[in-house]
C-alpha positions in Angstrom: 3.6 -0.7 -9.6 0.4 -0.7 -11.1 -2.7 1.8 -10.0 -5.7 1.2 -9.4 -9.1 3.2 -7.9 -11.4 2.0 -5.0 -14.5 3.8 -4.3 -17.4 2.7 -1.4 -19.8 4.1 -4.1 -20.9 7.0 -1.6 -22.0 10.1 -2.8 -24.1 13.4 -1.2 -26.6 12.4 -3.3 -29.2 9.6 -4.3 -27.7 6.2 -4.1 -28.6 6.3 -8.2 -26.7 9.2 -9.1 -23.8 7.7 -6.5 -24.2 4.6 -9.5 -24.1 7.1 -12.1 -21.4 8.6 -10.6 -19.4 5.8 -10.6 -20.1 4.3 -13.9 -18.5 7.7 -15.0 -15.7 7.6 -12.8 -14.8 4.2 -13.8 -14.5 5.4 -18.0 -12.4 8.6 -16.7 -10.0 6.3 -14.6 -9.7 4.0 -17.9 -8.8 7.2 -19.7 -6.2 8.3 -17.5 -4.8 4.8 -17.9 -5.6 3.1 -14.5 -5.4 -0.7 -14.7 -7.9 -1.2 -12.3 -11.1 -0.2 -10.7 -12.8 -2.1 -7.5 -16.1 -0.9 -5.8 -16.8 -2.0 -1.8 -19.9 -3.7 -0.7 -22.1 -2.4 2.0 -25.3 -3.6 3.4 -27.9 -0.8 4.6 -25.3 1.6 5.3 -25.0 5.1 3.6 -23.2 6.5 5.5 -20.4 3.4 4.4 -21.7 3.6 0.9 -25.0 3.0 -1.3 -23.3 -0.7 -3.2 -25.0 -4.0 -1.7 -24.5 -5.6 -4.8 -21.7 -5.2 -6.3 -21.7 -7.3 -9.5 -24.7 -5.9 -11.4 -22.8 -2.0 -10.9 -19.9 -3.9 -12.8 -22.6 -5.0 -15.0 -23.2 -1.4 -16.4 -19.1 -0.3 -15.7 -18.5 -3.3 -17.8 -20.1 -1.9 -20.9 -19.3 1.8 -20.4 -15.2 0.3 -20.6 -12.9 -1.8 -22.7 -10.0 -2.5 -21.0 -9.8 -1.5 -17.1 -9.7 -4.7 -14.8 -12.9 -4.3 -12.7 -12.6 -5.5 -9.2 -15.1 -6.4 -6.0 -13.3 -4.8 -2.9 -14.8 -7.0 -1.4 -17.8 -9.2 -1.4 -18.5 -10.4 2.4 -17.9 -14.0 1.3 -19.7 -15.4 4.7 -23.4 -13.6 4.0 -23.6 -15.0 0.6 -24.2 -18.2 -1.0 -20.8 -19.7 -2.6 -23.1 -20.8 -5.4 -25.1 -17.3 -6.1 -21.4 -15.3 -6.1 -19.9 -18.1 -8.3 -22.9 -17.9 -10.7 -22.7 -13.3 -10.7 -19.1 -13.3 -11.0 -19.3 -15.7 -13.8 -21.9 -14.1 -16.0 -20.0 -10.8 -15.0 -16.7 -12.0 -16.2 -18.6 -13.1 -19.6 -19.8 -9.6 -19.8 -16.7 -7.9 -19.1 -14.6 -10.0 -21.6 -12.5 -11.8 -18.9 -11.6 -8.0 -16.7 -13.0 -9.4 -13.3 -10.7 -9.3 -10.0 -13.1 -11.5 -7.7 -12.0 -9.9 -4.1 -13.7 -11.5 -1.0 -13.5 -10.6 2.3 -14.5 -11.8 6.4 -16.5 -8.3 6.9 -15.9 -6.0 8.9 -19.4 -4.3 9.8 -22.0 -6.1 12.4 -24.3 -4.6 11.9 -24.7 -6.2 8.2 -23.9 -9.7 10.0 -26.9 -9.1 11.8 -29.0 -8.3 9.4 -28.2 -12.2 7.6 -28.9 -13.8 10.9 -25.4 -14.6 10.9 -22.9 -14.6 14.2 -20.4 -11.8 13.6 -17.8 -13.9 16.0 -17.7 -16.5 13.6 -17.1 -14.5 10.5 -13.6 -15.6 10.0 -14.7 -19.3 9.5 -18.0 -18.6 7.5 -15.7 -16.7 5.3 -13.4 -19.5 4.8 -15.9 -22.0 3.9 -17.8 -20.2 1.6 -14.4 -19.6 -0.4 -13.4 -23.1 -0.1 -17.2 -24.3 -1.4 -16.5 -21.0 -4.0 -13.0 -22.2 -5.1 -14.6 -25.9 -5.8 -17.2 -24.4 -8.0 -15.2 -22.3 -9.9 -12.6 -24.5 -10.6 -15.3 -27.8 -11.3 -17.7 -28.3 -14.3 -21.1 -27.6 -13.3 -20.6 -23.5 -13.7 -22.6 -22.4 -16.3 -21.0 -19.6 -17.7 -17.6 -21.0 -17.4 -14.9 -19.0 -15.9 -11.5 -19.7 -17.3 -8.8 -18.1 -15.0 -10.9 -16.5 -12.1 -9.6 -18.6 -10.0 -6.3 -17.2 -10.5 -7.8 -13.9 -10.6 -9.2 -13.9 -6.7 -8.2 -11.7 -3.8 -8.3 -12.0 0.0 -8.9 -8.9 1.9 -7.5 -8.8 5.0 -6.2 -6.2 8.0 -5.3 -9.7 9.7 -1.9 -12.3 9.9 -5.4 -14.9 10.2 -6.0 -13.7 6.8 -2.5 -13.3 4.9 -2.4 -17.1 6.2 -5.6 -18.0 4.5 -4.9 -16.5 1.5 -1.6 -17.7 1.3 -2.4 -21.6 1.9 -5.3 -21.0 -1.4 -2.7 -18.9 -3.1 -5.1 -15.9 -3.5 -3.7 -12.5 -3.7 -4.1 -10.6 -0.7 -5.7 -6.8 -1.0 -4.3 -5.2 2.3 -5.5 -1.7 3.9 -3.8 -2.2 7.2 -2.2 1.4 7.9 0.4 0.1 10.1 2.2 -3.4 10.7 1.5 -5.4 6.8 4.6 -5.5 5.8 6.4 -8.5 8.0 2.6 -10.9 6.9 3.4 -9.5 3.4 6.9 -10.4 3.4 5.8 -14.0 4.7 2.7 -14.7 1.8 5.6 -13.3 -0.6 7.6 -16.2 0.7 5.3 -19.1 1.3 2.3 -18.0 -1.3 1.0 -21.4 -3.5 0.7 -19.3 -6.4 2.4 -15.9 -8.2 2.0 -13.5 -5.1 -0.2 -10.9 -6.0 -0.6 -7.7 -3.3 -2.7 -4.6 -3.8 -1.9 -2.1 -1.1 -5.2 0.5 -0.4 -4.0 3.8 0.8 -6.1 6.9 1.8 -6.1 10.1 -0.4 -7.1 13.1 1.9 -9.2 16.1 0.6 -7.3 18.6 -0.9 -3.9 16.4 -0.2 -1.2 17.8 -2.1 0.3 14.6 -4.7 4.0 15.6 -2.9 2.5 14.1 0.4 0.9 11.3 -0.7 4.2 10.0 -2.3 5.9 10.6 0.6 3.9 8.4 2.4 4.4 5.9 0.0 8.4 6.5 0.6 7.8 5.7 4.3 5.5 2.7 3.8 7.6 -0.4 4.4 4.3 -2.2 2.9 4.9 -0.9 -0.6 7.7 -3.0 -0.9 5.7 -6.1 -1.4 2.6 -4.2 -3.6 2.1 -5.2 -6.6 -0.7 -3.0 -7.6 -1.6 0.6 -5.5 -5.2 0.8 -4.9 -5.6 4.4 -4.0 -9.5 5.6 -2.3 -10.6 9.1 -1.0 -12.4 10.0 2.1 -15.2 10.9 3.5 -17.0 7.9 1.8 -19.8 10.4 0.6 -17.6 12.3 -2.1 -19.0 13.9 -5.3 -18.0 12.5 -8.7 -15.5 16.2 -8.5 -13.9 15.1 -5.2 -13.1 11.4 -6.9 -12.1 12.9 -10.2 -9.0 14.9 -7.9 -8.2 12.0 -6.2 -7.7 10.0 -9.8 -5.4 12.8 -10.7 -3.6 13.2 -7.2 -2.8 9.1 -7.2 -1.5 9.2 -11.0 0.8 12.6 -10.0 1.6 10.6 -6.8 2.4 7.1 -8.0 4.8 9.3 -10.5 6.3 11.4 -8.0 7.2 8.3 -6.0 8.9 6.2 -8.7 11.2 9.2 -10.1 12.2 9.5 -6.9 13.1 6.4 -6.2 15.0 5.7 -9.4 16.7 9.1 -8.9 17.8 7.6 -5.3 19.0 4.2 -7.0 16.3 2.9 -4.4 14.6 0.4 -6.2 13.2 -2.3 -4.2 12.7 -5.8 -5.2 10.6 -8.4 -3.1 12.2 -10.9 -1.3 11.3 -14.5 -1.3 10.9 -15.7 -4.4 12.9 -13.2 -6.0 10.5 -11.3 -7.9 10.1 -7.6 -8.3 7.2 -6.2 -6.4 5.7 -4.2 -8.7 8.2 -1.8 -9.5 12.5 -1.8 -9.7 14.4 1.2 -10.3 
C-alpha cells in the first residue's frame, strides 16, 4: 500500500510560516520516500487551517520536490468556477512535471458556503455539476496548458454512499476518511468503478501515538482492504512543523509494522471485484 501525508496546513503560528512549514514538510516526506503529499482547503478558518488556495502552495512544494505526487485534499468543487480550477490545476500540473492528484470534494463547512452566497443544502449537486463542467474541460481542447492524464488522476472525497456512487459512475478514485462503515461502499466502487479503482484511506495519527497502535488499527480496519494508497494526517490541525515531522515517521514505522505482520500471519488480503490487489498482498 502506498503512503502518503495530508496536512490542513495549520500551524501555532503565522499562516506564512504554516506555508513555510509545509513546503518543508513536503521535501522531508519525499525524503523518507512517501509517494504522496495532499494539503486541505479551508476558507477563513484557522482554527481548520490557514490554505484557501491550495494550488499556488503546490506551486512553491512543486519546485522545492522532484518526484512526490502532490495532491488537493480537496478543493470544494461547488464554491469555485469549473473553469478557474481547470485553468490552476493545469498550469500546476505543467509546473510540477505531471505530479498532480486533482481531489475535489462537496464541503463540509457552512460557514465557507456562506461566505460564496451559496446554499449549503445543495452542496451535493453544486459539487456534481461543477465536476461534470470540470471533467468536459479537462478532457476537451480549449485548456490552455493542456493536461494529459488528469483526468485519470482525479479523486472524489467523500464520508458518503451519495459520494462513492458519484465517483464511481465518473470513475474517479474515491479519498475516504469515514472512521467507521467505508468498507461495504468501498467494496461496491471496487466492483462497479468505470475505471482502475483507486482508494486512499485518511486515518488519524494521535500526539505522541505509539507506531504499534496505529498499525493495529489498521489490522482492525475492514476499510484497508480496499485502500490503495494510506493517507496518514495528525491532529490538532494547529501542529508545529516538529509535531508533523513525528507523525511522517510514526506512519512510515506503522505502514511497516502492519505489512510484516500481515505477511508473517499469511493474511494478505486481495480486493474483491475485479480481482485486483488492493494495494498490498502478502
Amino acid at each position: 500500500m502506498e503512503l502518503g501525508y495530508l496536512t490542513h496546513v495549520g500551524g501555532l503560528g503565522s499562516p506564512r510560516d504554516a506555508y513555510r512549514d509545509t513546503i518543508a514538510l513536503a521535501v522531508e516526506a519525499e525524503r523518507a520516500g512517501f509517494g504522496s503529499f495532499w494539503v486541505a482547503q479551508h476558507h477563513n478558518s484557522e482554527a481548520q487551517g490557514f490554505l484557501p488556495s491550495p494550488f499556488v502552495l503546490l506551486g512553491a512544494v512543486a519546485q522545492a520536490t522532484g518526484r512526490i505526487r502532490l495532491g488537493t485534499a480537496v478543493v470544494a468543487a461547488g464554491l469555485e468556477d469549473s473553469r478557474r480550477i481547470a485553468e490552476d490545476a493545469a498550469v500546476l500540473d505543467a509546473l510540477s512535471g505531471e505530479r498532480l492528484e486533482l481531489g475535489v470534494g462537496a464541503g463540509s463547512d457552512p460557514a465557507a458556503t456562506a461566505l460564496f452566497g451559496r446554499d449549503h443544502e445543495h452542496r451535493h449537486a453544486d459539487c456534481a455539476e461543477v465536476v461534470d463542467e470540470l471533467r468536459e474541460i479537462l478532457g476537451g481542447c480549449t485548456l490552455v496548458p493542456d493536461a494529459p492524464g488528469l483526468l485519470d488522476r482525479m479523486w472524489w472525497a467523500t464520508g458518503s454512499t451519495r459520494g462513492v456512487d458519484a465517483a464511481t459512475e465518473r470513475g474517479m478514485g474515491v479519498i475516504s476518511g469515514r472512521p467507521q462503515g467505508a468498507a461495504p461502499d468501498l467494496e461496491r466502487y471496487w466492483a462497479r468503478t468505470a475505471a482502475a479503482p483507486r482508494v486512499a484511506l485518511s486515518r488519524l495519527i494521535r500526539a505522541g501515538e505509539p507506531a504499534a497502535e496505529v498499525a493495529a488499527r489498521l489490522r482492525a480496519d475492514p476499510a484497508v482492504t480496499w485502500a490503495s494508497t494510506l493517507l496518514v494526517q495528525t491532529q490538532p490541525t494547529r501542529t508545529d512543523l516538529a509535531g508533523h515531522r513525528s507523525a511522517l515517521r510514526t506512519g512510515a514505522e506503522a505502514l511497516a509494522l502492519f505489512t510484516a505482520a500481515s505477511a508473517a500471519g499469511g493474511t494478505g488480503r486481495v480486493a474483491g471485484g475485479r480481482g485486483r490487489a488492493a494495494g498490498w498482498v502478502a
